[in-house]
N, C-alpha and C positions, 0 to 999 in steps of 0.2 A: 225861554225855558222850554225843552226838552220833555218826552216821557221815557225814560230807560224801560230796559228789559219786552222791548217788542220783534224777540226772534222768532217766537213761533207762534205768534198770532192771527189767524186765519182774517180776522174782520180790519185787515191792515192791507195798504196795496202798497208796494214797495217799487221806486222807479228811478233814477239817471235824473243828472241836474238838467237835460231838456226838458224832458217830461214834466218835471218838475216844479221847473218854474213860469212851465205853461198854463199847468194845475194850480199855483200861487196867483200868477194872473186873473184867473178864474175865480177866485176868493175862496181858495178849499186851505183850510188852516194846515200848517206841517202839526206833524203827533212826533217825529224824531228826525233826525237827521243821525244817521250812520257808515260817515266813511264818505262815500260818493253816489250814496243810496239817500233819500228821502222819504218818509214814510208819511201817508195820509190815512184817515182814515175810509174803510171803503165802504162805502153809503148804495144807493138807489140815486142820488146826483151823481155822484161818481161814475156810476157806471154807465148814465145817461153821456156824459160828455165823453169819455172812453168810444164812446161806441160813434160817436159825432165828430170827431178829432177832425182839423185841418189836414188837407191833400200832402201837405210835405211831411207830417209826424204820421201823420197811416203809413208812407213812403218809407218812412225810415224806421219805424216800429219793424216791419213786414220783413223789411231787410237786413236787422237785426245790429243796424248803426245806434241805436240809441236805447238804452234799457227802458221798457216801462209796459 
């Protein structure tokens, strides 16, 4: 189960099914799933692992292979 209607919600991070399901690995719950977007919500853990990401998603965040 899904939460609709999360397009313009600033306390959402929106990212690409790598990202994604690197962030599910993680134990971060999805809030929606839109298309080929995932949304989570974005916390102070969030952005602790954001900022800590493995050498290959820094790599390809940077280089703009991977949405998130």
């Amino acid at each position: 189960m899904f939460i609709k209607n999360l397009k313009n919600n600033s306390n959402t991070y929106k990212c690409g099914k790598t990202m994604g399901n690197f962030l599910i690995k993680e134990g971060f719950p999805v809030l929606s799933k839109d298309g080929n977007l995932i949304v989570f919500a974005y916390t102070e853990r969030l952005k602790k692992v954001l900022a800590h990401l493995p050498l290959h998603l820094k790599i390809m965040r940077k280089l703009r292979i991977i949405n998130g």
